[in-house]
C-alpha positions in Angstrom: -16.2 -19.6 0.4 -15.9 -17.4 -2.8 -17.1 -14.0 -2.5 -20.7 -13.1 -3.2 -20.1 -11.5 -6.6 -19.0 -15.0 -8.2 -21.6 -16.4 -7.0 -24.0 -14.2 -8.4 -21.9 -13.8 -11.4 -22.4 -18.0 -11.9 -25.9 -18.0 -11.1 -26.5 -15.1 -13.7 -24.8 -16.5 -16.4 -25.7 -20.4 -15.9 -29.3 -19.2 -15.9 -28.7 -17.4 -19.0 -25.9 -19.4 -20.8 -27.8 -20.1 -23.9 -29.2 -16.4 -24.3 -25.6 -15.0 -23.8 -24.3 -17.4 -27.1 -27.1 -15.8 -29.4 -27.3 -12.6 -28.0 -26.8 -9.7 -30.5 -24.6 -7.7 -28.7 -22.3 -10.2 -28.2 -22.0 -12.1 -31.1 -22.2 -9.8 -33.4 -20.2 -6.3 -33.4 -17.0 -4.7 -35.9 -15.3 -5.4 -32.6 -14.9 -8.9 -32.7 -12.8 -8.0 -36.5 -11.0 -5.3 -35.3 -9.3 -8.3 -32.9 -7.8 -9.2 -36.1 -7.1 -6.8 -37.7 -4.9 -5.1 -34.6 -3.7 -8.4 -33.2 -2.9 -10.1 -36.6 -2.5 -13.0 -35.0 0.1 -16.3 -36.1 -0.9 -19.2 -36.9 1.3 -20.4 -33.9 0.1 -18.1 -31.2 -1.6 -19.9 -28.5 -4.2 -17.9 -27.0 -6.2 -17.3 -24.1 -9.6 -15.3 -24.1 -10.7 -14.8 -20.4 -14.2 -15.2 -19.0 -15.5 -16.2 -23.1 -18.8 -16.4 -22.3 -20.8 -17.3 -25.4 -17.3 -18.1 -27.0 -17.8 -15.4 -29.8 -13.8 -14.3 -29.2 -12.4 -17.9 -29.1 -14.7 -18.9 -32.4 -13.2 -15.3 -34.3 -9.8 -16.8 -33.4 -9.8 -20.0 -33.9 -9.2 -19.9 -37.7 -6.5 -17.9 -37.7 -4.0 -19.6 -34.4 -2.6 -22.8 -33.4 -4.7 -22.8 -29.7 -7.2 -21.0 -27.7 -8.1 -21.9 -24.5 -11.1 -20.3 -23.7 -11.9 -19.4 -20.0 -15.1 -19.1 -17.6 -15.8 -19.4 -14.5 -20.0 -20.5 -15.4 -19.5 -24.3 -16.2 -22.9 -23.7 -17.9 -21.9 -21.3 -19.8 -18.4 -23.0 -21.1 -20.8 -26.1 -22.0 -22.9 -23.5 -24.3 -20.0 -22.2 -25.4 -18.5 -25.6 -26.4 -21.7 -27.0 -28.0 -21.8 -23.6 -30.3 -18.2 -23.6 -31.5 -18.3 -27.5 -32.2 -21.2 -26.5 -34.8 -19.4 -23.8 -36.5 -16.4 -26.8 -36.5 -13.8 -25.5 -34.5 -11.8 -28.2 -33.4 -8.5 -26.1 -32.1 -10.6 -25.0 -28.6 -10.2 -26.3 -24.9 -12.7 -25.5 -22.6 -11.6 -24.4 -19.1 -13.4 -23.2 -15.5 -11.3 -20.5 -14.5 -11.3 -17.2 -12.5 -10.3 -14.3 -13.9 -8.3 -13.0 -10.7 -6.4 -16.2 -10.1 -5.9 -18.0 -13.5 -4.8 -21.6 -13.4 -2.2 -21.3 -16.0 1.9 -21.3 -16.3 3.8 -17.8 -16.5 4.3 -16.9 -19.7 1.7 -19.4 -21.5 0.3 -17.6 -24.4 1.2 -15.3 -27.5 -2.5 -13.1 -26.8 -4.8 -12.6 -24.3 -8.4 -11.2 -24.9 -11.3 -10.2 -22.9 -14.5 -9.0 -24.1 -17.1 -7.3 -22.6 -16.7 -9.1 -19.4 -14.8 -7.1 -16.9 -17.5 -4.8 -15.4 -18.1 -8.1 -14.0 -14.5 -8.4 -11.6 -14.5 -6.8 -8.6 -10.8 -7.1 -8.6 -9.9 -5.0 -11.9 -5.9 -4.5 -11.2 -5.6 -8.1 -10.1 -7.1 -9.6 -13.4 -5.4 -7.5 -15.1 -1.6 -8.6 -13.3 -2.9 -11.7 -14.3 -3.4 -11.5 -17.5 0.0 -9.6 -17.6 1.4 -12.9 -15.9 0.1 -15.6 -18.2 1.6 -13.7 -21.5 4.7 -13.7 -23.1 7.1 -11.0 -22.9 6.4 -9.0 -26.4 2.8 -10.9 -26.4 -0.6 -9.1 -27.1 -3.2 -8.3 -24.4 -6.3 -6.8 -26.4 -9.9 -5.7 -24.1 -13.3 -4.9 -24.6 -15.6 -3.5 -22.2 -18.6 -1.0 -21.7 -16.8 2.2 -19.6 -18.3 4.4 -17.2 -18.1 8.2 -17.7 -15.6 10.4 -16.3 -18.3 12.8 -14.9 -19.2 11.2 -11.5 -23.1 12.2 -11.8 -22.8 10.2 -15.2 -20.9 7.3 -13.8 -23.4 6.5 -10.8 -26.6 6.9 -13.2 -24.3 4.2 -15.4 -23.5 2.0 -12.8 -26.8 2.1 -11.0 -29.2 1.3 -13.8 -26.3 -1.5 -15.1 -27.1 -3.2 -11.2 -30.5 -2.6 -11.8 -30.5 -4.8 -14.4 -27.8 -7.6 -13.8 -27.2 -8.3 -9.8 -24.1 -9.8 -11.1 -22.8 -6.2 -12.4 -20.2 -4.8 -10.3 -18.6 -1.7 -12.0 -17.9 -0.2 -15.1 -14.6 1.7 -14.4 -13.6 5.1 -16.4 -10.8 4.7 -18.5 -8.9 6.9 -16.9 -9.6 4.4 -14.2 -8.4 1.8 -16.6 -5.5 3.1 -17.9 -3.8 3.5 -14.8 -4.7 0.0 -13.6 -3.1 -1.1 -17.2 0.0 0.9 -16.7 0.2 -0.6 -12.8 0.4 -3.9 -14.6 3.4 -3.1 -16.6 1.3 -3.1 -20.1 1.9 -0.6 -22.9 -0.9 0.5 -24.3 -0.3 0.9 -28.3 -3.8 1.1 -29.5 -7.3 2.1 -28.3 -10.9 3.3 -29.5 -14.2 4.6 -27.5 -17.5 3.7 -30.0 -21.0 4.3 -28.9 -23.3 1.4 -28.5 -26.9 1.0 -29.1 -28.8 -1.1 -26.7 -32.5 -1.6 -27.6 -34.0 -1.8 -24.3 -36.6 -4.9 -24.0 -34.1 -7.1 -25.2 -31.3 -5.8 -23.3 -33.0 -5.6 -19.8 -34.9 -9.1 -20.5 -31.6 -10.8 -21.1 -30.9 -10.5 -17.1 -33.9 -9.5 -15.7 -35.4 -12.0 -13.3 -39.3 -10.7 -13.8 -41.2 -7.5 -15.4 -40.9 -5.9 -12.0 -37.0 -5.5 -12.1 -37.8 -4.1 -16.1 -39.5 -1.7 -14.7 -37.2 -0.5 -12.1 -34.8 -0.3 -15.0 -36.9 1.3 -16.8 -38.3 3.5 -14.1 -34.4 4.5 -12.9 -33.5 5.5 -16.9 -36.6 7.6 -17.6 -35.9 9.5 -14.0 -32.7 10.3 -14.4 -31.7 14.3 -15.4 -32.2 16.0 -18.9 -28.1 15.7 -19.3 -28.0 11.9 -18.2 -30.3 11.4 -20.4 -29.0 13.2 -23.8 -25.6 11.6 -22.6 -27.0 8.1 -22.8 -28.8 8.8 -26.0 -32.2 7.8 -24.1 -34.8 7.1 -26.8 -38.7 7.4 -26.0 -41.4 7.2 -27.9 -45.2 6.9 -27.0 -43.7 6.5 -22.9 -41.9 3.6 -24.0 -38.2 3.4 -23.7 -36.6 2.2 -26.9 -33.1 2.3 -26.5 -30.3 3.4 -25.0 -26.5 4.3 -25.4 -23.5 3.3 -23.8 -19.4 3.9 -24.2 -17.5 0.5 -25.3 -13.6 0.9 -25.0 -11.6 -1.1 -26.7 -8.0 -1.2 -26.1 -4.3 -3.1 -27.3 -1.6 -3.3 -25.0 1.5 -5.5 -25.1 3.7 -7.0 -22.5 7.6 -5.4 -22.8 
């Protein structure tokens, strides 16, 4: 029996596979060319880009390395994936159902490792992150992406309350201080890192997961009750009662393997 976050974490993402390829958020972002631009990959680097989602990090690569094997542990959401990337004609991608805390791969497989936006989603942080430490080279390139929780704890819980509000599949966005120390644990150097701020606009973020209105409005409902400093934290924009967006903390981070 797997545990109940996968499950929910399949169900959430198979029922949303498609929305997840053309979401905004995802697929679009400086993020995704920064990879680039820090990694500078080879055109012989084999790569791996764990729990790829709508494939938007596999598709950046693809031009620019000899492999990438792109990870997931939603079948429906690797089939999206696939159907997307063989449009935008690229042929260099395998397709593989995968766990991020227990990949299926050889020691030592690939030249860089990626995940974005994706690990709030692990219950196991340090153990995906051995892993990915396992799978890469000695000298290789581990690069992540993910949404981070404040250090304050007041502004972590509103964070992590109103992100499980929304997604049942959510289970924590850690700080990264949190994260630093799990990296470090791991035996990665960090080399590289940057905190942006990023803008979600509300009714398309919350209707992306949301099951019905009535779980919007819980969202909705938790954001617009949290405190004044919760609220000027997360950049909460209202106008006319309505909640128009919000804004969140996206760390993004290089480390490599010694």
């Amino acid at each position: 029996m797997e545990p109940k976050e996968k499950d929910l974490v399949k169900e959430q993402f198979g029922r949303n596979a498609e929305a997840y390829v053309k979401s905004r958020s995802h697929s679009q972002g400086s993020d995704l060319g920064k990879i680039l631009d820090w990694a500078r990959p080879s055109d012989s680097w084999k790569c791996l880009d764990i729990a790829t989602g709508g494939g938007h990090v596999a598709r950046t690569l693809s031009p620019h390395v000899s492999l990438v094997v792109a990870a997931d542990i939603t079948m429906e959401m690797l089939q999206a994936a696939r159907r997307s990337l063989e449009e935008a004609g690229a042929e260099n991608v395998i397709y593989v159902i995968a766990d991020a805390e227990n990949l299926p791969f050889l020691s030592e497989a690939f030249h860089l490792v990626t995940c974005r936006i994706a690990p709030h989603h692990f219950k196991e942080k340090a153990q995906f992150l051995q892993q990915a430490s396992r799978v890469l080279m000695h000298g290789g390139t581990f690069v992540m992406i993910d949404n981070v929780a404040p250090e304050d704890p007041v502004l972590d819980n509103d964070m992590n309350t109103f992100e499980k509000l929304r997604d049942q599949s959510h289970v924590r966005c850690s700080t990264i201080s949190q994260w630093k120390k799990m990296l470090n644990g791991a035996g990665f150097s960090i080399i590289r890192e940057e905190t942006v701020r990023k803008t979600y606009e509300f009714k398309e973020w919350a209707a992306r997961t949301a099951r019905n209105g009535e779980q919007i409005e819980q969202v909705k409902e938790y954001i617009l009750s949290m405190d004044e400093k919760s609220r000027r934290y997360f950049s909460v924009k209202i106008s006319g009662g309505d909640l128009i967006s919000l804004e969140v903390d996206q760390w993004m981070v290089m480390a490599v393997k010694p």
